[in-house]
C-alpha positions as CSV (number, residue, x, y, z in Angstrom):
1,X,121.4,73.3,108.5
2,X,120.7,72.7,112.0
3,X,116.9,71.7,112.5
4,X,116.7,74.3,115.4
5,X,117.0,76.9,112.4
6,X,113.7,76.2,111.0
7,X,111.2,77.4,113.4
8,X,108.4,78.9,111.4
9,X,105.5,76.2,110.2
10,X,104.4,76.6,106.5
11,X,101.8,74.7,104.9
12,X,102.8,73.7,100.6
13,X,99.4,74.0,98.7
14,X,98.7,72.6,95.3
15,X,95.8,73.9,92.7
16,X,93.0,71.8,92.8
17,X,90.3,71.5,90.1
18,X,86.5,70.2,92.1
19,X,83.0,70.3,90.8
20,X,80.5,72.3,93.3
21,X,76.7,71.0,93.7
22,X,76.1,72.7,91.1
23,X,78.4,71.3,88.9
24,X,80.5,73.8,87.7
25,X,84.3,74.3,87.7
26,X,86.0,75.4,90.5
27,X,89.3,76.2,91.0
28,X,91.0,76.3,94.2
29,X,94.1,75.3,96.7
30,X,94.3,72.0,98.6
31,X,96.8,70.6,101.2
32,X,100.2,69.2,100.0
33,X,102.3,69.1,102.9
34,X,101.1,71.3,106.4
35,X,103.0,72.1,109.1
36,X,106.4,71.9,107.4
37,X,109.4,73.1,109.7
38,X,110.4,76.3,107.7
39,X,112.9,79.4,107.8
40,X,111.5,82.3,105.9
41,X,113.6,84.8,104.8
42,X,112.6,88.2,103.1
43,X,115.4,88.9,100.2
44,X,114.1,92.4,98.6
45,X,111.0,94.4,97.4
46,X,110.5,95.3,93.8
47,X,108.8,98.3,93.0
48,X,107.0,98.5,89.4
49,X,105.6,101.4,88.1
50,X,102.4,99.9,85.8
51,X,99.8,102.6,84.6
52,X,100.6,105.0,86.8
53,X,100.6,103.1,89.9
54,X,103.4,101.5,91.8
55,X,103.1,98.3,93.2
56,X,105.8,96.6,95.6
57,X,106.4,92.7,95.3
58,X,108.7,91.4,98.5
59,X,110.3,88.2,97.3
60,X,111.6,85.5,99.9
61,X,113.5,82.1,100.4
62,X,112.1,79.6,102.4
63,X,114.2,77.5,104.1
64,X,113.1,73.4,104.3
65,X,114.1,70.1,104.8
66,X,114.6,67.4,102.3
67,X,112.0,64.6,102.3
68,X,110.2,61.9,100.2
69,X,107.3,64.1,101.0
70,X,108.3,67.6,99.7
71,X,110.6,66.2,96.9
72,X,108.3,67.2,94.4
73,X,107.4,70.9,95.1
74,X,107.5,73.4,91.9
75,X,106.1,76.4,90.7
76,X,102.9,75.0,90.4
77,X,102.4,74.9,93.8
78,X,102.3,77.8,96.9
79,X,103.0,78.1,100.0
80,X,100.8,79.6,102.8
81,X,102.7,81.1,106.2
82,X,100.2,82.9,108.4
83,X,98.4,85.1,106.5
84,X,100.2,85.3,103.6
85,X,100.6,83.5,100.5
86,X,103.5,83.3,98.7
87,X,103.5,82.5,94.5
88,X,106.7,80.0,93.7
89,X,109.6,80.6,91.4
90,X,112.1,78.0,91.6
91,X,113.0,74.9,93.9
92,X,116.6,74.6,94.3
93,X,117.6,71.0,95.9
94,X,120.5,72.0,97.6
95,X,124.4,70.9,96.4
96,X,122.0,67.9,94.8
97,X,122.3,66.5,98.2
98,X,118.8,65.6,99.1
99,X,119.2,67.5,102.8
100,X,117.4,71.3,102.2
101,X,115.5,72.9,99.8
102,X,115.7,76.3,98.9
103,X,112.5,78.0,97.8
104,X,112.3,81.3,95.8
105,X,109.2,83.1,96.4
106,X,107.0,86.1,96.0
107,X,104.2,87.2,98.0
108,X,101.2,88.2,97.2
109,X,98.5,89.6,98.5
């Protein structure tokens, strides 16, 4: 893929446990990777009907490249573009060839 293809800027997020001043737990999202040269691609919404209302999940694939620094992105982590967050489902190193990850996502929201 041609690096002129991947115009949109993602940041990768990972769950972070911290202790407030309080000292209680907190759970929350802290900065993997930012600014990560991206394609995002919308694949197809899923409507679910679950007690009587009907919800609609858009699932996408973003588009990166390979690097030392994103090598180890999984479903344990999320990725933020704009506004939206999106929940991941698999990481697909492309052909095993250490050049573009594919990322299977949904969005939530």
């Amino acid at each position: 893929m041609r690096a002129g293809l991947l115009k949109q800027k993602i940041d990768i997020e990972s769950n972070a446990t911290t202790v407030d001043s309080f000292g209680d737990v907190v759970d929350g999202w802290t900065a993997y990777a930012s600014d990560v040269p991206a394609t995002v691609t919308p694949l197809r919404g899923v409507e679910q009907d679950g007690q009587g209302q009907v919800n609609t999940k858009m699932t996408h694939k973003v588009t990166i490249r390979y690097s030392s620094s994103v090598s180890a992105v999984s479903p344990k982590h999320r990725i933020k573009y704009g506004s939206k967050y999106f929940d991941i489902l698999s990481v697909i190193n492309v052909r095993e060839g250490k050049r573009m990850i594919e990322i299977e996502c949904v969005e939530h929201g």
